[in-house]
Each structure stands twice: as structure tokens, then as C-alpha cells.
C-alpha positions as CSV (number, residue, x, y, z in Angstrom):
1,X,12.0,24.3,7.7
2,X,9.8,23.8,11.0
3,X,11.1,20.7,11.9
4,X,14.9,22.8,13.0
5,X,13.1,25.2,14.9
6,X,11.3,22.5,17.1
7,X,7.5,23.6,15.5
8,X,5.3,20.3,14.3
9,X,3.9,20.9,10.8
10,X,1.6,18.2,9.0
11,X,0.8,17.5,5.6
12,X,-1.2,15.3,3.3
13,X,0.8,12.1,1.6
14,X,-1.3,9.8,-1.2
15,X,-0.5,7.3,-2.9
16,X,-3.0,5.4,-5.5
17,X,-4.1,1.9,-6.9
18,X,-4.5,1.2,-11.0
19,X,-7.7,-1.2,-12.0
20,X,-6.7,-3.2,-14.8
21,X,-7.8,-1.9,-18.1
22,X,-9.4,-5.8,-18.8
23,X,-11.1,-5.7,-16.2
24,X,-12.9,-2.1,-15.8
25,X,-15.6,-3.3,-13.8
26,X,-13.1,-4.9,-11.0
27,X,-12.6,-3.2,-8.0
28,X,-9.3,-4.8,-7.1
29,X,-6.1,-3.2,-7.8
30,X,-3.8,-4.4,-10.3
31,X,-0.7,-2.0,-9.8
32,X,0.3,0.9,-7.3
33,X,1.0,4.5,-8.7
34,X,4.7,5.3,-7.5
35,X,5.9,8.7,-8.9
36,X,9.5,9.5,-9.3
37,X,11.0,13.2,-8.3
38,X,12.3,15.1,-10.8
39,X,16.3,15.0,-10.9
40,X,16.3,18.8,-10.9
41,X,14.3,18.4,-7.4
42,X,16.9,19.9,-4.5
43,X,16.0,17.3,-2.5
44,X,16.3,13.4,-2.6
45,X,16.5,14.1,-6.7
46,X,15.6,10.6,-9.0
47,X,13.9,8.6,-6.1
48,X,10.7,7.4,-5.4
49,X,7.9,9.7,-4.1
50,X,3.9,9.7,-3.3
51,X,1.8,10.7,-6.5
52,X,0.5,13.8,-4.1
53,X,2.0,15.2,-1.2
54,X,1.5,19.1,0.1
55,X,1.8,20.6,3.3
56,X,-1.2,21.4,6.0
57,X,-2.6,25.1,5.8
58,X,-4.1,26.0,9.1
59,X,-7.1,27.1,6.9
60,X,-8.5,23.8,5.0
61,X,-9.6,20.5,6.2
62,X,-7.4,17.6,5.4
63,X,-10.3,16.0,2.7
64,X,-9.8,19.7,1.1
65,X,-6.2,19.7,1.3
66,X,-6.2,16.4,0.1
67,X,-8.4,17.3,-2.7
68,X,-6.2,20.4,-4.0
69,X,-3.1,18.8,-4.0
70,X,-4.3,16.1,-6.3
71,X,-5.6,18.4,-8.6
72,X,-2.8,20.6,-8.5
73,X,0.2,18.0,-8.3
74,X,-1.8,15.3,-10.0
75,X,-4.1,16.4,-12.4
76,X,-7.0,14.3,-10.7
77,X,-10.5,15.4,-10.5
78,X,-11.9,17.0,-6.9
79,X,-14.3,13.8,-7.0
């Protein structure tokens, strides 16, 4: 809602790679991560979205932010 009353607010977006399982030791991605929203989502329901995505708090630094969201949203590990 701070876009309509002309304020700028930022937020952290990520998307991630897959390694292919049959090759574990290869560091070159073999598919993207692309999450779908939930249909019961307000907005934009059914359609493609980052895996992570959170707003800014003036109080973290975007590698925390970044590293809260994916445990929270995603269920990935701080490291």
C-alpha cells in the first residue's frame, strides 16, 4: 500500500537453480525453481511467482532479510 501514497518501499525477490540429481558434484544448473501462488492468494491468484519474496524492514540488512524469508517462505537453511 506505499506505492498509492507516493512512499518507495523495497523488498527482497529470489529465485533459485536445481543441480541435477546425476550429477551432484556439478555446479551447473539443470532447472529453475518457479513457484506458483496459491489460488486462494488475493492477488494475481494461480500465476507464477519467485520461490521467496518479503518486504524491506528498516531494521535488517538485505543478506538478513534475504536469509529470513527463505527460511520462513521456503523452508531453506540460513546457510
Amino acid at each position: 500500500s506505499m506505492i498509492y501514497f507516493g512512499v518507495p518501499s523495497y523488498g527482497v525477490h529470489v529465485n533459485g537453480w536445481v543441480r541435477d540429481p546425476r550429477r551432484p558434484s556439478s555446479r551447473e544448473p539443470s532447472a529453475m525453481w518457479v513457484a506458483t501462488r496459491s489460488m486462494s492468494k488475493a492477488t494475481y491468484p494461480g500465476l507464477l511467482d519467485q520461490m521467496v519474496a518479503g518486504g524491506q524492514p528498516t531494521a535488517l540488512t538485505f543478506d538478513e532479510n534475504v536469509r529470513k524469508e527463505c527460511e520462513e517462505e521456503a523452508s531453506l537453511p540460513p546457510e
